[in-house]
C-alpha positions as CSV (number, residue, x, y, z in Angstrom):
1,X,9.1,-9.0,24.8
2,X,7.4,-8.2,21.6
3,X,8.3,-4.7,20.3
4,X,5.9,-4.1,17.2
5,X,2.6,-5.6,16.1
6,X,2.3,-5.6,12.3
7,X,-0.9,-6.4,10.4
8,X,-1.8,-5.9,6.3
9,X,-4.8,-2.8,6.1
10,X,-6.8,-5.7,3.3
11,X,-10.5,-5.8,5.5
12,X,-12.5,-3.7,7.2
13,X,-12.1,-3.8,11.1
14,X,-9.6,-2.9,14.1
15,X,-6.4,-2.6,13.4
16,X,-4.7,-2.0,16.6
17,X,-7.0,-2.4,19.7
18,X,-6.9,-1.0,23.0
19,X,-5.6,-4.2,24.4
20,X,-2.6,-3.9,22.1
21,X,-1.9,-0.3,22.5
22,X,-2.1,1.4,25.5
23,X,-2.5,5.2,24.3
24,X,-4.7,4.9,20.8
25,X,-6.7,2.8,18.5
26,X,-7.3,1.9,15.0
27,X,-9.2,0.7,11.9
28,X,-9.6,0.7,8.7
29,X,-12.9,1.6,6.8
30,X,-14.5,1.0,3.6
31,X,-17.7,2.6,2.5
32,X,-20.1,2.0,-0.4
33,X,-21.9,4.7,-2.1
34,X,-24.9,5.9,0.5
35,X,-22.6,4.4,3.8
36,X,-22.5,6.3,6.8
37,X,-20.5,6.3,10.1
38,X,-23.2,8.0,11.6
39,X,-22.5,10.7,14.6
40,X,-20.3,9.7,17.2
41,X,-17.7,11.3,19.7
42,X,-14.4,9.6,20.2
43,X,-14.4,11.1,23.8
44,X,-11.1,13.0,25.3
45,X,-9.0,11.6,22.6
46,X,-8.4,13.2,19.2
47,X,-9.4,11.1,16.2
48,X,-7.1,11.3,12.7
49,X,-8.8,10.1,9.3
50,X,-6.3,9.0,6.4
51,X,-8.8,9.3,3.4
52,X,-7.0,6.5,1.2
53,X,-9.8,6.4,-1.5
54,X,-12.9,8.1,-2.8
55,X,-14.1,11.3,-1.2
56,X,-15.3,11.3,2.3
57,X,-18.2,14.1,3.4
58,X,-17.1,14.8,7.0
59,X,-19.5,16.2,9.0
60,X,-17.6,17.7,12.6
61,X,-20.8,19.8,14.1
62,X,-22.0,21.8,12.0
63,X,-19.9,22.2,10.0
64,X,-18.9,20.6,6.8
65,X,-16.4,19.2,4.2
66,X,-15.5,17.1,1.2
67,X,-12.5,15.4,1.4
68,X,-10.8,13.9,-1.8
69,X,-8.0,11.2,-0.9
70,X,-5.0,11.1,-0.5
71,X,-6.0,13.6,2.7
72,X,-5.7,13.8,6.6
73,X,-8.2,15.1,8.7
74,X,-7.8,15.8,12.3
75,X,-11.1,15.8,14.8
76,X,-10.8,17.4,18.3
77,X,-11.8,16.0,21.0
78,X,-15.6,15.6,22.0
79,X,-16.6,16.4,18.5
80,X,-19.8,15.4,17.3
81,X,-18.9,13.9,13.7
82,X,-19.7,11.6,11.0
83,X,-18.2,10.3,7.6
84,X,-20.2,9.6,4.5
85,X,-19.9,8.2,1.3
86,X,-22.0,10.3,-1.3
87,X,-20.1,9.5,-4.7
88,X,-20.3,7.0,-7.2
89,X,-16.7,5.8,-6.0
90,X,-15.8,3.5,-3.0
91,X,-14.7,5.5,0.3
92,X,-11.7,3.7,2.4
93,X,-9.7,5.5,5.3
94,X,-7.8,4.4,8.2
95,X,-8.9,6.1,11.6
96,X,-7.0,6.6,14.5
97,X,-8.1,7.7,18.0
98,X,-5.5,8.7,20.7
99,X,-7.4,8.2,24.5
100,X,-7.9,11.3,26.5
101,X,-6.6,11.8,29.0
């Protein structure tokens, strides 16, 4: 039995997967200047951003934020949001998403 999956946060991509974790997911992101996530909803299940670098513009509906790293941000569930990188400096955050329920 295999009690922990470790893996090193050095590209962009999934970190842990839904077919390695049963109750979230999670990746790691890295945005030039002018890169979008464009709107999405992660569903039932709550989403957490870990701005590591840069400064993220988080739009959740309507409304909206600048988030300078080292932050957390927390998006409820079925929440129309995106993440953009409007500065000069390079945007990287880790996501994860719990599933609903």
């Amino acid at each position: 039995m295999r009690y922990m999956i470790v893996k090193e946060i050095n590209k962009p991509g999934c970190l842990i997967s839904t077919k390695e974790c049963k109750n979230f997911k999670s990746g790691y992101v890295i945005l030039g200047k002018g890169e979008v996530i464009g709107k999405h909803k992660t569903g039932d299940g709550e989403e957490i951003l870990i701005i590591l670098e840069g400064i993220a513009r988080i739009i959740v509906e309507k409304e909206i934020a600048l988030v300078e790293s080292p932050a957390t941000v927390l998006i409820p569930p079925n929440t129309l949001h995106s993440v953009e990188n409007d500065s000069e400096k390079t945007l990287k955050y880790v996501y994860i998403v719990a599933n609903g329920k």
